[in-house]
C-alpha positions as a Python dict, from the first residue, in 0.01 Angstrom:
ca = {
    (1, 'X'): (0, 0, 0),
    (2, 'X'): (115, 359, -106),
    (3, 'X'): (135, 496, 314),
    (4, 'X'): (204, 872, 397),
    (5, 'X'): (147, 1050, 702),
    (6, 'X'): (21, 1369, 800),
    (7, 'X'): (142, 1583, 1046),
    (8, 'X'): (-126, 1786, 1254),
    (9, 'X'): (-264, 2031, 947),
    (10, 'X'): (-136, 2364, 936),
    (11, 'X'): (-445, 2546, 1006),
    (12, 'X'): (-481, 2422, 1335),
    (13, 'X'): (-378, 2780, 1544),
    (14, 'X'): (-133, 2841, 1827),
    (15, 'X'): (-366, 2793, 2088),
    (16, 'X'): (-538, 2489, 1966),
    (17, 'X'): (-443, 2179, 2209),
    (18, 'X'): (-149, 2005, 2071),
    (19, 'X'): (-190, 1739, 1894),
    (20, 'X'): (-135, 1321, 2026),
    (21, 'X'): (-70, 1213, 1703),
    (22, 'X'): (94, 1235, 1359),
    (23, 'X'): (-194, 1197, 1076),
    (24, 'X'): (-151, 879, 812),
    (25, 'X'): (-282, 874, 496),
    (26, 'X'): (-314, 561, 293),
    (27, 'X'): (-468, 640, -72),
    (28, 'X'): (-654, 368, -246),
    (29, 'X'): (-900, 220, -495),
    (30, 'X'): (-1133, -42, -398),
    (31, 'X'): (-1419, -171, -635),
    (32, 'X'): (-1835, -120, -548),
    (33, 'X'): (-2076, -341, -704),
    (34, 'X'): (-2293, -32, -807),
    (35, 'X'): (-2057, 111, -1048),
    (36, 'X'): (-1863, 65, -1321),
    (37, 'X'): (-1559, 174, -1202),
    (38, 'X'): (-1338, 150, -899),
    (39, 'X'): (-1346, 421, -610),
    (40, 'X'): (-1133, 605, -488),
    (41, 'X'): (-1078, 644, -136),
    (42, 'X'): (-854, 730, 140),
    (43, 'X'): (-782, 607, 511),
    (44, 'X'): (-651, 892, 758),
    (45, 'X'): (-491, 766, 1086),
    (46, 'X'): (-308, 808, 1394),
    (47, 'X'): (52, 752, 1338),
    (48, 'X'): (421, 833, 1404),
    (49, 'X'): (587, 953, 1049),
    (50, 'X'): (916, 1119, 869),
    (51, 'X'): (1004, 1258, 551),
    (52, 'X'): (803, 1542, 497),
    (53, 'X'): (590, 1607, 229),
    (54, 'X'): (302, 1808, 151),
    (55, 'X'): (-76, 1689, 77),
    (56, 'X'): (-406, 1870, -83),
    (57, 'X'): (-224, 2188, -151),
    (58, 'X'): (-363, 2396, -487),
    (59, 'X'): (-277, 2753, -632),
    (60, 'X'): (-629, 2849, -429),
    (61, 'X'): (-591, 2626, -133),
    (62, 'X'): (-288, 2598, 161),
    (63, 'X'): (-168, 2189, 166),
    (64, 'X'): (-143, 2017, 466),
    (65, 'X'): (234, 1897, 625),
    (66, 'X'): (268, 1512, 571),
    (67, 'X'): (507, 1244, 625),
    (68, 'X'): (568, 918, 443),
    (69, 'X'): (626, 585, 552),
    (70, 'X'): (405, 551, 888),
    (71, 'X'): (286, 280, 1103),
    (72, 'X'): (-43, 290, 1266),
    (73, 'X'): (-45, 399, 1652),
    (74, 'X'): (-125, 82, 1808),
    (75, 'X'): (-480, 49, 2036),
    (76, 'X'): (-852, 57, 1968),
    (77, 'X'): (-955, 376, 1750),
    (78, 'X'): (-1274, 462, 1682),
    (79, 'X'): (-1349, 519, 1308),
    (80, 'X'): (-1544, 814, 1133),
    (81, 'X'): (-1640, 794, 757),
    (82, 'X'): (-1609, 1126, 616),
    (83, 'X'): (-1841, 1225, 333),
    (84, 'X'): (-1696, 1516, 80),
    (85, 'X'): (-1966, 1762, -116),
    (86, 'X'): (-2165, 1820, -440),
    (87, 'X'): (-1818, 1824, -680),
    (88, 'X'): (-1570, 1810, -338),
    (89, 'X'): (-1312, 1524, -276),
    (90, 'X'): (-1143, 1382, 11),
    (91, 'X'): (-825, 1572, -12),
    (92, 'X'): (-1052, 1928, 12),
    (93, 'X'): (-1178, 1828, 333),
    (94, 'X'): (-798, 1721, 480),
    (95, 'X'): (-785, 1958, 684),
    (96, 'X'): (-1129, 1796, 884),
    (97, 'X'): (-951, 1403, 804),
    (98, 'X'): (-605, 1557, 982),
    (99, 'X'): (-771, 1712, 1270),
    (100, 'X'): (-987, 1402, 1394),
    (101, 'X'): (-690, 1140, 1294),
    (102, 'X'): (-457, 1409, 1523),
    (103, 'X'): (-690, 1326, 1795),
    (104, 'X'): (-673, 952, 1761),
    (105, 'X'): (-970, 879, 1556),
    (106, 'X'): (-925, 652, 1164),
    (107, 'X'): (-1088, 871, 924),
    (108, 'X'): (-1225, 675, 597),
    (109, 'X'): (-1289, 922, 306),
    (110, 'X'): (-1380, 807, -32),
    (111, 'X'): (-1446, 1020, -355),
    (112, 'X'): (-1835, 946, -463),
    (113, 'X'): (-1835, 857, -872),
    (114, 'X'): (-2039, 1088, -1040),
    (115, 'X'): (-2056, 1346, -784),
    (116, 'X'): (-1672, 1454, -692),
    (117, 'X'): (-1457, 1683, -868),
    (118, 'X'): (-1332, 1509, -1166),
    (119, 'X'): (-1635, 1298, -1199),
    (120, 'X'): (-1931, 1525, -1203),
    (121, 'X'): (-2247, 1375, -1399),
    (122, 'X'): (-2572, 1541, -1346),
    (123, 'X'): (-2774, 1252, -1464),
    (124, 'X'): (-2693, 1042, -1168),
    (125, 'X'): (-2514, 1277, -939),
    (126, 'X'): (-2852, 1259, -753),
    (127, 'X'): (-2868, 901, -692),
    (128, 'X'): (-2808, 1011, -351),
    (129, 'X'): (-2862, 636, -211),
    (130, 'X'): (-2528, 536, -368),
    (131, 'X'): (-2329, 811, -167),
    (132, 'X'): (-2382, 548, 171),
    (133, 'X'): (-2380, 233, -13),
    (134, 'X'): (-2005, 404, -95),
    (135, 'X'): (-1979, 463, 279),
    (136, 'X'): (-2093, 155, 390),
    (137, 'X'): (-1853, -53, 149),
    (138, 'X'): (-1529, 190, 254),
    (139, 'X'): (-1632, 73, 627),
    (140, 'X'): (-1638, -288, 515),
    (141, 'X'): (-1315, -259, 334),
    (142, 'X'): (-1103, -143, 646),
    (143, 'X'): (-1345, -382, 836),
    (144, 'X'): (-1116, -630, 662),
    (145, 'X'): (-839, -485, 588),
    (146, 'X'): (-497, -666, 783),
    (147, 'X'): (-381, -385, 898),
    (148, 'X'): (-633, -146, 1020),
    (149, 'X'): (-894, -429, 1130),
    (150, 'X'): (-706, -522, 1445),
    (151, 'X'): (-677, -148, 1544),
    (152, 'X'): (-1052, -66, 1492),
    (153, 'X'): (-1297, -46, 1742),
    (154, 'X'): (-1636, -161, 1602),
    (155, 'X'): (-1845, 5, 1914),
    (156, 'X'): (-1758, 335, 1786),
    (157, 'X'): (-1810, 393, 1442),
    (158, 'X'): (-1949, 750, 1305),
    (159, 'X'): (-2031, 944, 1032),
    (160, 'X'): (-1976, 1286, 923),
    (161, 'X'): (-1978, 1495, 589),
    (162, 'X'): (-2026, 1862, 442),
    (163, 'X'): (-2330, 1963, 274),
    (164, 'X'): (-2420, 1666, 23),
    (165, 'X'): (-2197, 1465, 258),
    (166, 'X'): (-2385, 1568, 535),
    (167, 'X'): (-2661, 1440, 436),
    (168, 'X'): (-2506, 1144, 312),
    (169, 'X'): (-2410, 1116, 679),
    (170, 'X'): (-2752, 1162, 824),
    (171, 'X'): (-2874, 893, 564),
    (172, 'X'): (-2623, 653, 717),
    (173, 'X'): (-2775, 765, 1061),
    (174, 'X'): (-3140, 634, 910),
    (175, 'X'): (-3303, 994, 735),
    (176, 'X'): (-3478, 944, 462),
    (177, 'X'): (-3533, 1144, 140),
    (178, 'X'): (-3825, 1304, 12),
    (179, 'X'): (-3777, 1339, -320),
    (180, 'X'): (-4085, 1568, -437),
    (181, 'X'): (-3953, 1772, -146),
    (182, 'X'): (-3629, 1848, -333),
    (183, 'X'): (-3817, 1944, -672),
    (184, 'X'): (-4035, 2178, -449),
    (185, 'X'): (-3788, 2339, -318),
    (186, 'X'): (-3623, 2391, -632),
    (187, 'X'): (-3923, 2569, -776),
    (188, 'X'): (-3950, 2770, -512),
    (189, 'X'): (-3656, 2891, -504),
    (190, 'X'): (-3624, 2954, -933),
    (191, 'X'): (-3335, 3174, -991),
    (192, 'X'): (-3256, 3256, -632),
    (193, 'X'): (-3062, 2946, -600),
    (194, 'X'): (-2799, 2894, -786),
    (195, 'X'): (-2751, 2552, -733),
    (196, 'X'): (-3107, 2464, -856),
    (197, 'X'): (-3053, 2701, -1181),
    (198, 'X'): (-2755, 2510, -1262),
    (199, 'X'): (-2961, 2204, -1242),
    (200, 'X'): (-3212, 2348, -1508),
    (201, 'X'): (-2906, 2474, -1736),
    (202, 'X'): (-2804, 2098, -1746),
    (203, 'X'): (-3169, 1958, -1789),
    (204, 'X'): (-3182, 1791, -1467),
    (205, 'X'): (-3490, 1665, -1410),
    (206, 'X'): (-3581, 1566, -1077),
    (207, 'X'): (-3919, 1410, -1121),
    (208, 'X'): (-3717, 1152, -1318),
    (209, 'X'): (-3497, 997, -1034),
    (210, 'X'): (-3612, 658, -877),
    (211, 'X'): (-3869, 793, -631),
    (212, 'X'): (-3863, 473, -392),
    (213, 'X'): (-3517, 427, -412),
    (214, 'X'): (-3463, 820, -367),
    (215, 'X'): (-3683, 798, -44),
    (216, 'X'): (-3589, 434, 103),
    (217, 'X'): (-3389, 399, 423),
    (218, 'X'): (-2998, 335, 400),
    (219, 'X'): (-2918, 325, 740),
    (220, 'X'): (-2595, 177, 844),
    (221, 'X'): (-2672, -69, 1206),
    (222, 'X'): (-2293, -8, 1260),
    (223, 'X'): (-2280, 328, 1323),
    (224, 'X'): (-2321, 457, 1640),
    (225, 'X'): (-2302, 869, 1581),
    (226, 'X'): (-2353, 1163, 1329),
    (227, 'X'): (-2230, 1486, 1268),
    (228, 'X'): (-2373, 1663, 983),
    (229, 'X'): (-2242, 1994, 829),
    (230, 'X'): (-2463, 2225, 631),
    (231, 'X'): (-2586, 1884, 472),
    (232, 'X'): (-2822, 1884, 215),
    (233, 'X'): (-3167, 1773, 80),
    (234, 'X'): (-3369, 1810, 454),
    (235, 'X'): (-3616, 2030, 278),
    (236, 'X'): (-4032, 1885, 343),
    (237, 'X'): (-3949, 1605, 526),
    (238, 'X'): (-4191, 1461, 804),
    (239, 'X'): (-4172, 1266, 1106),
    (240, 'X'): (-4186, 950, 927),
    (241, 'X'): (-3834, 992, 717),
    (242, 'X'): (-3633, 977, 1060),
    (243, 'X'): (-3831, 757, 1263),
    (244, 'X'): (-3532, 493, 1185),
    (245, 'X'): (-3242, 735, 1367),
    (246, 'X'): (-3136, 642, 1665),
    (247, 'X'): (-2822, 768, 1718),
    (248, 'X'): (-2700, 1074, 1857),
    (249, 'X'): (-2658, 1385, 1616),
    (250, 'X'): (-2484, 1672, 1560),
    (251, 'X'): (-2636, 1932, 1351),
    (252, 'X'): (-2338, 2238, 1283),
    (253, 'X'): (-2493, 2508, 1057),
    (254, 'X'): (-2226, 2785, 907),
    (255, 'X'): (-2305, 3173, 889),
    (256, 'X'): (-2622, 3316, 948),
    (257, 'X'): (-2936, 3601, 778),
    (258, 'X'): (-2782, 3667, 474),
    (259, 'X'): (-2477, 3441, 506),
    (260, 'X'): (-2707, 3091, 587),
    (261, 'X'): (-2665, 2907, 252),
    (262, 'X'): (-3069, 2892, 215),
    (263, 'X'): (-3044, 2538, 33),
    (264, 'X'): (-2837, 2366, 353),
    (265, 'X'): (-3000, 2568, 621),
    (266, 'X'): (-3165, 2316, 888),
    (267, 'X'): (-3286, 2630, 1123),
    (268, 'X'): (-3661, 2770, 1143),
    (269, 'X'): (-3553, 3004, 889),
    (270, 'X'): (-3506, 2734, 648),
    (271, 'X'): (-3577, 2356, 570),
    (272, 'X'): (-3657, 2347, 955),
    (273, 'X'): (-3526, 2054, 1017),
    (274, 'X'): (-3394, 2057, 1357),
    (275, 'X'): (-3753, 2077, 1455),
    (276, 'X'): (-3787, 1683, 1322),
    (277, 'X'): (-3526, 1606, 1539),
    (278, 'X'): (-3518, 1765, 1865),
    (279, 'X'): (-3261, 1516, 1998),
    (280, 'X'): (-3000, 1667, 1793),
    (281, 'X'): (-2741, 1902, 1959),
    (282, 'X'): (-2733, 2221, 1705),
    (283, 'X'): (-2414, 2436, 1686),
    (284, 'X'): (-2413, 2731, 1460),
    (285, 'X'): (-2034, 2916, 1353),
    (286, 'X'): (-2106, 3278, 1277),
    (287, 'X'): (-1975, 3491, 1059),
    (288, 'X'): (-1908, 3218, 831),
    (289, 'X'): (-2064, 3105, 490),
    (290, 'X'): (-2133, 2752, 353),
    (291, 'X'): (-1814, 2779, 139),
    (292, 'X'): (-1566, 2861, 433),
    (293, 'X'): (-1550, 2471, 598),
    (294, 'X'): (-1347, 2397, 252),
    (295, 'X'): (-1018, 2517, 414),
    (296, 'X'): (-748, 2776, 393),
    (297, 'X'): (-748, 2976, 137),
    (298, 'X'): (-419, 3152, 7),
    (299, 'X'): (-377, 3570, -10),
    (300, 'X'): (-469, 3504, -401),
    (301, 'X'): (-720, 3223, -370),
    (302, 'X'): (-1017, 3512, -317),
    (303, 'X'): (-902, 3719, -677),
    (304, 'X'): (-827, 3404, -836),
    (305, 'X'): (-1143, 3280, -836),
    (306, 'X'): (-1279, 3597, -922),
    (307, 'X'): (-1081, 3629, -1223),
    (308, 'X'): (-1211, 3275, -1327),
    (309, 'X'): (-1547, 3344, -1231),
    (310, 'X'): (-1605, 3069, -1046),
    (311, 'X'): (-1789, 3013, -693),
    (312, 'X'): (-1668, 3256, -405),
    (313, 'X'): (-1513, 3020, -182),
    (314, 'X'): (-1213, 3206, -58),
    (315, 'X'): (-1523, 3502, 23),
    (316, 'X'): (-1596, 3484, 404),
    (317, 'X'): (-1813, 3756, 555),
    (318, 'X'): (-1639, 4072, 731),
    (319, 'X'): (-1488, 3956, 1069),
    (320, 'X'): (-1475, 3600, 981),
    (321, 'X'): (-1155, 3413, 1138),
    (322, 'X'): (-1128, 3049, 859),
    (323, 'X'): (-902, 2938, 1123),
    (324, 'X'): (-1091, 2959, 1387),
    (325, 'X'): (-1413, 2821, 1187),
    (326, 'X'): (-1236, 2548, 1115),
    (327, 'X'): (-1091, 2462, 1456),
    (328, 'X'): (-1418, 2490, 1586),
    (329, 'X'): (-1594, 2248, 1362),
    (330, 'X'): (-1251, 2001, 1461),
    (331, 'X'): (-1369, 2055, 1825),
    (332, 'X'): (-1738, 2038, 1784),
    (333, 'X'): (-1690, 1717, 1579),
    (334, 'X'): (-1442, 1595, 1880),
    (335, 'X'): (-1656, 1633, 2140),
    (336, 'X'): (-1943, 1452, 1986),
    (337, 'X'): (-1757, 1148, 1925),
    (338, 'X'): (-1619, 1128, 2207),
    (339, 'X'): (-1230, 1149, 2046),
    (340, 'X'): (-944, 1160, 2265),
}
C-alpha cells in the first residue's frame, strides 16, 4: 500500500491543544458493485511519520504537512467515515480528516463517482442512495483490511460529511429522502438558488430519479453517531423519514441572515429541520458562509477565483476568522464522538 502521514494540518492555530498524534494517509482504490468503475478512497490515521511532504495543496488552497512511511499507533480507535460535497473530494476536506486522525480517531474518506470533482455527472449525481452504499462498502473494506482491522474499534463507528456529505451522513444515521420535497424546493426557489438554476441549465430533471429508491432507508446498524455539516436535501421532510435514527446527532450550521446558505440551512428560517429532530445538539459558527469549511485559502485564492469566475469560496463575511471556523468544527466534531 502507497502509506504517507500527516502531520497535525497547518491550520490548526497556536492555541489549539497540541496534537497526540501524527496523521496517516493511505490512498486507495477499492471496487463497489454499483458502479462501473473503482473508487477512490482514502484512510486517515493516527501515526508516528518522517520525511516530509506536503498533501491537498492547490494555487487556491494551503496543503497540509505530511510524512511518508508511517505505522499505525497501536490500540482501539474509533473510526469516522467522512463524506466530501456536491463536486468536493477527500483531499478538500484534509484539513477535517487531519484534525480528527490528530486526535486519535481513523478517518475513511472516499471520492463518490459521479458526484466529486473530476467525476461530475448530473444525470446520476442525484442518486443520492449510492453516496452510503459508498460509505458503507469503505467501512467494510477497512473492516477487513490486515492492517487497520485489528486497530478498529467496532463500538464506535461514526459518520460525518459537508453539505451533500452531510446528508449522506444523516442517511447513514437512518433519514430518509423526500424526493418531491427536493423538486419543491427547487421551484421555489427559481433563480434565487444557484444551485437549482444550474440544475435546469443541465436539464436535470428531478421528477425523473427513482422515487422509492430516492426515499428508502440506507441506514448503516454499525454506526453509532452523526455529525452533519450544512448537509443537504432536509427540505419537506416529516416525522416518518427519521423515525429509523437512533443515534445521537450533531447538527453544525455555518453563517447566518444573509450568510445561511438557504439550500443547507436546517434552522426555522429554512428547511426546519432541527424541529424533526429535537434530539440533535445544534451548533451554529457565525460569521461564516457555507463555502468557508473547505479550508485555507491563500492571499490570491479570493481574486483568483474571481478572475475565473467561479464560486466565491475564498469570500468569508467581514470579521470571519477560517481558522478559527475550522478549529471549531474540529472541536465540535471531537466532542461529539467522544475522540481523545
Amino acid at each position: 500500500m502507497k502509506t504517507t502521514v500527516l502531520a497535525l494540518a497547518s491550520i490548526l492555530s497556536a492555541d489549539t491543544e497540541i496534537a497526540a498524534h501524527d496523521v496517516g494517509l493511505d490512498e486507495l482504490t477499492i471496487a463497489v458493485p454499483h458502479h462501473d468503475q473503482d473508487m477512490q478512497m482514502a484512510v486517515i490515521f493516527p501515526a508516528v511519520g518522517q520525511h516530509q511532504t506536503m498533501f491537498a495543496e492547490n494555487a487556491i488552497f494551503y496543503g497540509t504537512s505530511v510524512f511518508k512511511d508511517a505505522e499505525p499507533v497501536p490500540g482501539r480507535h474509533p473510526v469516522v467515515l467522512l463524506s466530501h460535497g456536491w463536486g468536493g473530494n477527500y483531499a478538500r476536506m484534509a484539513w477535517l480528516s487531519a484534525g480528527l486522525a490528530s486526535k486519535g480517531a481513523i478517518v475513511v474518506a472516499v471520492n463518490h463517482p459521479s458526484s466529486t470533482t473530476f467525476d461530475l455527472d448530473f444525470d446520476t449525481a442525484f442518486n443520492h442512495w449510492t453516496r452510503a452504499e459508498e460509505m458503507s462498502a469503505a467501512l467494510d473494506y477497512v473492516l477487513q483490511d490486515p492492517i487497520f482491522a485489528p486497530i478498529i474499534d467496532e463500538t464506535r463507528i461514526y459518520a460525518t460529511g459537508l453539505s451533500y456529505g452531510g446528508w449522506t451522513a444523516l442517511s447513514l444515521a437512518g433519514v430518509q429522502g423526500n424526493r418531491d420535497g427536493f423538486f419543491d424546493y427547487c421551484k421555489a426557489a427559481g433563480a434565487g438558488s444557484q444551485f437549482c438554476a444550474e440544475l435546469t441549465a443541465e436539464g436535470v430533471d428531478i421528477t425523473a430519479i427513482d422515487q422509492d429508491r430516492y426515499e428508502a432507508s440506507y441506514r448503516d446498524p454499525r454506526i453509532s453517531g452523526v455529525a452533519a455539516i450544512d448537509p443537504g436535501l432536509t427540505w419537506d421532510l416529516a416525522p416518518q423519514d427519521v423515525q429509523d435514527v437512533k443515534v445521537p446527532l450533531l447538527l453544525i450550521g455555518l453563517g447566518e441572515g444573509a450568510y445561511r446558505l438557504n439550500a443547507t440551512d436546517t434552522s426555522a428560517m429554512g428547511s426546519n429541520f432541527e424541529a424533526l429532530v429535537p434530539q440533535a445538539s445544534v451548533k451554529t459558527i457565525a460569521p461564516a458562509t457555507h463555502f468557508t469549511a473547505l479550508g485555507l485559502c491563500k492571499p490570491a485564492g479570493e481574486a483568483l477565483l474571481i478572475e475565473e469566475q467561479d464560486d466565491p469560496v475564498c469570500t468569508d463575511p467581514v470579521g470571519t476568522d477560517r481558522t478559527q471556523v475550522l478549529n471549531t468544527i474540529i472541536d465540535a466534531l471531537a466532542d461529539h464522538f467522544e475522540l481523545n
